[in-house]
C-alpha positions as CSV (number, residue, x, y, z in Angstrom):
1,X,22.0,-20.5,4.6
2,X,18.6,-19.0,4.3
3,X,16.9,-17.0,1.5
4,X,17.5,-13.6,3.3
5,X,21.0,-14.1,3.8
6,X,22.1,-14.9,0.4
7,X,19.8,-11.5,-0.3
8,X,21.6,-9.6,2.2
9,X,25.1,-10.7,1.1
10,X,24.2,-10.9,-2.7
11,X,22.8,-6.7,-1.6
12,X,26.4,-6.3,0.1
13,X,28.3,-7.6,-2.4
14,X,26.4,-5.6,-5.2
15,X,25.5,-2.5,-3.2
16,X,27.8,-0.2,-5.9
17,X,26.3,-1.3,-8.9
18,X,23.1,-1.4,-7.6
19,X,22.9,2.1,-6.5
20,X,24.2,3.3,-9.7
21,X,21.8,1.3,-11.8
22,X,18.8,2.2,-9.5
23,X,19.2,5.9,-10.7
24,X,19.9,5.4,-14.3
25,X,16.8,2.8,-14.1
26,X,14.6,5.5,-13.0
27,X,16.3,8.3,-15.0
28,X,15.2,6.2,-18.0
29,X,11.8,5.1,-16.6
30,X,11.2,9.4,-15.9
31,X,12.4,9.6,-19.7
32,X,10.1,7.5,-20.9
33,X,7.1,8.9,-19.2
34,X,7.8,12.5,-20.9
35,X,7.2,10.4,-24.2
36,X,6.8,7.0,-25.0
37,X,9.8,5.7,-27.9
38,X,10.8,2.3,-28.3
39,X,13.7,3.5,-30.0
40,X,14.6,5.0,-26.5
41,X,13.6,1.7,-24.7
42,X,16.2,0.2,-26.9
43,X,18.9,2.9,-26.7
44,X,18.5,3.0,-22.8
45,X,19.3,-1.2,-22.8
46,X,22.4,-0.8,-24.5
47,X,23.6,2.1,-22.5
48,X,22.7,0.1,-19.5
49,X,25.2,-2.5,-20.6
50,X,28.2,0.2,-21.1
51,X,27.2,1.5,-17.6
52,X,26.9,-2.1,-15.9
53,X,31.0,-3.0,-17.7
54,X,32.1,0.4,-16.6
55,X,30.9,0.1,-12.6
56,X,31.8,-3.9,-12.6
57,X,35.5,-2.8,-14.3
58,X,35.8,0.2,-11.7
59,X,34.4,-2.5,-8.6
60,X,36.9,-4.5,-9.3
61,X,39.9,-2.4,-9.8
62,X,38.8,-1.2,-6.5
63,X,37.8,-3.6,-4.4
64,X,39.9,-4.9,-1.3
65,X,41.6,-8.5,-2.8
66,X,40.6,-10.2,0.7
67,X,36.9,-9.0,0.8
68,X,36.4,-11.8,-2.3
69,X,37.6,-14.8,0.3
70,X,34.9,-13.1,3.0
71,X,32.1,-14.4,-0.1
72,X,34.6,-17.5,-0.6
73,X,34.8,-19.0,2.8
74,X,30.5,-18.6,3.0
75,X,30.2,-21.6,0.0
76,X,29.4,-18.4,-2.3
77,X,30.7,-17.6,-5.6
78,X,31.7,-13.7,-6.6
79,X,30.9,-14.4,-9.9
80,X,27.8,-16.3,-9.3
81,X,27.2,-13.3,-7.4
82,X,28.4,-10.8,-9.6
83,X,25.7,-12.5,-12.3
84,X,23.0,-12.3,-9.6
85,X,23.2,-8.4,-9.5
86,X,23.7,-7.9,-13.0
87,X,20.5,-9.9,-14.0
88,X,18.3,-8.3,-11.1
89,X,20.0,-4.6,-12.3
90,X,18.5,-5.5,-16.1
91,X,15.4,-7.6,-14.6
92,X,14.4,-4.5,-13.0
93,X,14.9,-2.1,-15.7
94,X,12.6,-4.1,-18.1
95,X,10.0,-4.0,-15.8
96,X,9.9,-0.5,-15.0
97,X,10.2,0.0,-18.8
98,X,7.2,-2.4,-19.2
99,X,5.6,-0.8,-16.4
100,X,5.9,2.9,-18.7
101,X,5.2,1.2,-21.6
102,X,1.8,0.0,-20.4
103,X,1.3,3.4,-18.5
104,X,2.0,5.9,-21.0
105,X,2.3,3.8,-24.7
């Protein structure tokens, strides 16, 4: 399995979660550029983290039981997936915040 297929499943897998944080990302990035607080860079991470255990609780409850044995049968773990998204989702909000940081603080 190449590179760009565990990206393109690792996308499909985490398509939910990352649409959802892609807006609040830049929701918080357009924030930011208003006004530069790092009391508000701090805030925004820890809001991120209800947000990211809301959407993973709701993909769960939601998703089809046999669409987990589609990543199963691959060699790929869902939870070694699920961790993928979830650390690209936060890797990508600290860099647009570090991006606005060095912008506008």
């Amino acid at each position: 399995m190449t590179l760009q297929d565990r990206i393109s499943l690792t996308w499909r897998y985490g398509k939910g979660l990352f649409l959802i944080g892609g807006v609040y990302n830049l929701v918080c990035a357009g924030f930011q550029s208003g006004g530069f607080s790092y009391t508000f860079l701090v805030d925004s991470f820890i809001i991120k983290a209800v947000i990211t255990a809301i959407t993973v609780y709701l993909m769960k409850q939601f998703r089809d039981r046999d669409a987990v044995f589609f990543y199963i049968n691959l060699g790929l773990s869902p939870r070694k997936l699920l961790v993928s998204v979830i650390l690209t989702d936060f890797l990508a909000l600290a860099i647009l915040m570090t991006i606005t940081l060095l912008i506008y603080g």
